[in-house]
C-alpha positions in Angstrom: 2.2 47.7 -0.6 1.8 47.3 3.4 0.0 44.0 2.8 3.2 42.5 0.4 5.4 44.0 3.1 3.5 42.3 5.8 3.6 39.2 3.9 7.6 39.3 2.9 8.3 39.3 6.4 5.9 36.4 7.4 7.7 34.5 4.9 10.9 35.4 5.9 10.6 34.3 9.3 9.1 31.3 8.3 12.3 30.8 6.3 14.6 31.5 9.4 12.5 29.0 11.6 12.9 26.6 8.8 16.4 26.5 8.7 16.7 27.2 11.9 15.1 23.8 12.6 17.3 22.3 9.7 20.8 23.3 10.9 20.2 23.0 14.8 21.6 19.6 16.5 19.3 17.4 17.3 19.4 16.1 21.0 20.7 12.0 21.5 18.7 9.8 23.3 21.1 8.0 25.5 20.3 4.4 26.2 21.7 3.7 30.4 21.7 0.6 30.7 19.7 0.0 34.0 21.9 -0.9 37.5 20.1 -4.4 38.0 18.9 -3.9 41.4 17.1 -6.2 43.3 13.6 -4.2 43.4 14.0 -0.6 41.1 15.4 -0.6 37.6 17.5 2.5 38.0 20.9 4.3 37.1 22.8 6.9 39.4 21.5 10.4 39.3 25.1 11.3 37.9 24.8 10.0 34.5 21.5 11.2 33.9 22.3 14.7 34.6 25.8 14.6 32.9 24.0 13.5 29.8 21.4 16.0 30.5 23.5 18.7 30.8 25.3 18.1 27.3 21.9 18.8 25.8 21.3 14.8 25.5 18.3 12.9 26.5 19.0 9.7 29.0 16.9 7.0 28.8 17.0 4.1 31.4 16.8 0.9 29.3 15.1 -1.6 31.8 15.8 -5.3 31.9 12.4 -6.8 30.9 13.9 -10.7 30.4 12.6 -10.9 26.9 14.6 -10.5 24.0 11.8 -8.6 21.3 11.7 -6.0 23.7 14.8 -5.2 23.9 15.4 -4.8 21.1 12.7 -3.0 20.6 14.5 -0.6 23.2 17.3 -0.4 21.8 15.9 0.6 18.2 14.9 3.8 20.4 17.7 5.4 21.5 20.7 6.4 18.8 23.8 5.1 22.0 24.1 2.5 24.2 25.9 3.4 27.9 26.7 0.6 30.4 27.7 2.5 33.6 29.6 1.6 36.6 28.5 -1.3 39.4 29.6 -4.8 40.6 32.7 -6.9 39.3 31.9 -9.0 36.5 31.7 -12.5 36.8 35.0 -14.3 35.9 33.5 -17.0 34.6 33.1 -15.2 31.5 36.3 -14.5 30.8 37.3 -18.0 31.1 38.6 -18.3 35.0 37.6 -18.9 38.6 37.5 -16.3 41.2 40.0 -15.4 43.5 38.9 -14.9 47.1 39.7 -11.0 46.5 36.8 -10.6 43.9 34.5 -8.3 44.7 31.0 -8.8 44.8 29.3 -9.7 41.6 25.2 -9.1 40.0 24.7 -12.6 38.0 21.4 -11.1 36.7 23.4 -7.9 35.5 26.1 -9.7 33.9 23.6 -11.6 31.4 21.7 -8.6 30.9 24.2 -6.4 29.6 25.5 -9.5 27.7 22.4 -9.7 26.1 22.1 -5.9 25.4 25.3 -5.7 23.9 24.8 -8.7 21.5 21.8 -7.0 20.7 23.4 -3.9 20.4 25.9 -5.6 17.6 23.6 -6.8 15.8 21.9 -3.2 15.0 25.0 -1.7 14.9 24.3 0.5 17.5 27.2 2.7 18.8 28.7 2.0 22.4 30.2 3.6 25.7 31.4 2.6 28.9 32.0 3.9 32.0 34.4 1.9 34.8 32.6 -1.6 35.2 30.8 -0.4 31.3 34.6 -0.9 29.6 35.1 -4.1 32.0 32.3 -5.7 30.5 33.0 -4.8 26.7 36.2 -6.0 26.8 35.1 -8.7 27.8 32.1 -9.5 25.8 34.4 -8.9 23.1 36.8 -11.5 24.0 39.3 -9.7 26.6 40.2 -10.5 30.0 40.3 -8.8 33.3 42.4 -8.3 36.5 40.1 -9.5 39.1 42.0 -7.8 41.7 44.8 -5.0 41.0 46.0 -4.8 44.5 46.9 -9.1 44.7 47.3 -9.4 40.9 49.1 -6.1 39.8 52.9 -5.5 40.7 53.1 -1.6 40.6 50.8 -0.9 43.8 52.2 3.5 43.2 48.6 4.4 42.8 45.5 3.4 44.6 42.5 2.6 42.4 39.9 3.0 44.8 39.9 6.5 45.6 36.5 5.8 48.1 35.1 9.3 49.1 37.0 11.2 46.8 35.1 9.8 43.6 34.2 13.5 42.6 38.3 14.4 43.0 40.8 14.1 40.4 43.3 11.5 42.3 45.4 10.4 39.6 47.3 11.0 36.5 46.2 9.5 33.1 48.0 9.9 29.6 46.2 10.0 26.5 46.7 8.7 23.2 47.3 11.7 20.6 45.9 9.2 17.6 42.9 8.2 19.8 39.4 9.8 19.3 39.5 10.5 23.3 42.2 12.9 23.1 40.3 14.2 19.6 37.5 14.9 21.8 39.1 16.8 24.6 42.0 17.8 22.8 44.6 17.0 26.0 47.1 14.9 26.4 47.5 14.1 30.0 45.2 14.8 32.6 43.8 13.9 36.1 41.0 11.7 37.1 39.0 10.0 39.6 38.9 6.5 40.3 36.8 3.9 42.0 37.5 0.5 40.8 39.6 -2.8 41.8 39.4 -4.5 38.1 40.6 -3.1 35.5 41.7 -4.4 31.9 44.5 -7.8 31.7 44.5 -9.3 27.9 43.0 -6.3 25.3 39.9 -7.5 23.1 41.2 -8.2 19.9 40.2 -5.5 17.1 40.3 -2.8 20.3 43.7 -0.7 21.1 44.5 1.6 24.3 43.6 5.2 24.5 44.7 6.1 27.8 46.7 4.9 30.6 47.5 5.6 34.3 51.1 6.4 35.0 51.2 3.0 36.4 50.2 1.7 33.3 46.9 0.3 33.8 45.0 0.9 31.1 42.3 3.7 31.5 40.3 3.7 28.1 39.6 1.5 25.4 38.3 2.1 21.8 38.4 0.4 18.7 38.2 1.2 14.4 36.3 -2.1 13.9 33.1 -1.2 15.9 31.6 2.0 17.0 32.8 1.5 20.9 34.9 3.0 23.4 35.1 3.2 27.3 37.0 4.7 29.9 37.9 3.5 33.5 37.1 6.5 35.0 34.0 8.3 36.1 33.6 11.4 33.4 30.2 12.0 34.7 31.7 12.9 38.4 33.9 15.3 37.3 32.3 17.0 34.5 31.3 19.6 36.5 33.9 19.5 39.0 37.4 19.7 38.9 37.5 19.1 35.1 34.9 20.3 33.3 36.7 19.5 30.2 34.7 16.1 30.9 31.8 17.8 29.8 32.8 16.8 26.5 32.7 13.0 27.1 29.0 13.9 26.8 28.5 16.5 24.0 30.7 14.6 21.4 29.6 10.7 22.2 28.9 9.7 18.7 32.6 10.9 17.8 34.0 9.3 21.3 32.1 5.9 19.5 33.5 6.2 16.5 30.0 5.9 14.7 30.6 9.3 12.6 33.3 7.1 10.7 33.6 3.8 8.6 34.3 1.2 10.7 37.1 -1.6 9.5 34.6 -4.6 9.3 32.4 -5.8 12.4 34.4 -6.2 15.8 34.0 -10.2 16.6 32.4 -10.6 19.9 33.3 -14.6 21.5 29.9 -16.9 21.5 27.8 -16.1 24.4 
């Protein structure tokens, strides 16, 4: 009788692990895509911990220069993130530069080119962060302000916030219909900011989430293709200020879109 007892209750926490293992959430493994520097293949500190801290896994996709392997990368990891950095090229986008361009990473621009491509054709989900939803709107045929202060007429808020990256600085409003305001269930909110470029002409197939109160446009997402971006730096305040950014991190298939039916691939232009 002891012995059937004994066994019952091996079985029954065998049962328990079982489902146990069945029902938890399994971690992501975050694909960064790497900053491009000149001697380390690396990504700020911040993101990794940010996606860390949501329970993810980061992984630094590095630029090897040959096509198989990365997509051999990318078959690893279940998101793509680009992250912040240098002004893309504007050549791209179908103009010449403006003496008020910032500096630019030619090898970075036709990495993450490349990795997005790539990235479409796996239908693998994607999320950007400041220069991250510059370059998607772009590789998906949008264009860009090179230079808010010279090419923007309301000059109420300044973009580059500097030292005060970890600080809320201004005001955003969010979409109600969008899936960033489904995520973090809030309307209007403040943010941090630390860029000079932001979004001109809208990728077709893509629609605005969120907006400054000067209405440059702070997040992007579209229903065609399992992407969307933000302007600001989620992964600076998530612990800070607004730890309601926390979020951006724990719910980044929903943020993508890739836990619904998308409307029919998102045309990217010919690269």
């Amino acid at each position: 009788m002891v012995m059937k007892q004994y066994f019952r209750l091996i079985l029954l926490a065998a049962l328990m692990c079982i489902s146990a293992n069945i029902f938890a959430k399994n971690p992501l493994v975050v694909g960064i895509a790497e900053e491009r520097a000149e001697t380390k293949a690396t990504a700020m500190r911040s993101y990794v911990d940010a996606i860390s801290r949501a329970g993810n896994v980061p992984m630094i996709i590095a630029d090897s220069k040959d096509p198989r392997k990365m997509a051999i990368a990318l078959g690893k990891v279940d998101i793509l993130l680009l992250i912040g950095g240098e002004d893309v090229a504007p050549a791209y986008y179908g103009e010449k530069p403006i003496p008020e361009l910032g500096e630019v990473n030619a090898q970075r621009d036709t990495f993450e080119m490349a990795l997005l491509k790539e990235a479409v054709k796996q239908h693998k989900p994607i999320l950007g962060i400041c220069r991250g939803l510059q370059i998607i709107n772009v590789f998906f045929g949008g264009t860009l302000y090179q230079d808010l202060p010279s090419q923007y007429a309301d000059h109420s808020v300044n973009h580059s916030s500097g030292s005060r990256i970890f600080k809320a600085v201004h005001g955003i409003k969010i979409a109600k219909d969008s899936r960033l305001y489904q995520v973090i269930q809030i309307d209007s909110i403040g943010v941090n900011s630390s860029h000079h470029q932001a979004v001109k002409s809208l990728a077709p197939g893509f629609r605005v989430a969120a907006r400054c109160t000067d209405g440059v446009v702070e997040a992007i997402e579209s229903d065609k293709y399992p992407v969307a971006a933000v302007q600001f730096h989620p992964e600076r305040i998530s612990v800070g200020d607004e730890p309601v950014f926390k979020k951006f991190f724990e719910q980044m298939m929903t943020l993508s879109g890739a836990d619904k039916p998308t409307k029919g691939v998102c045309n990217s232009k010919k690269r």
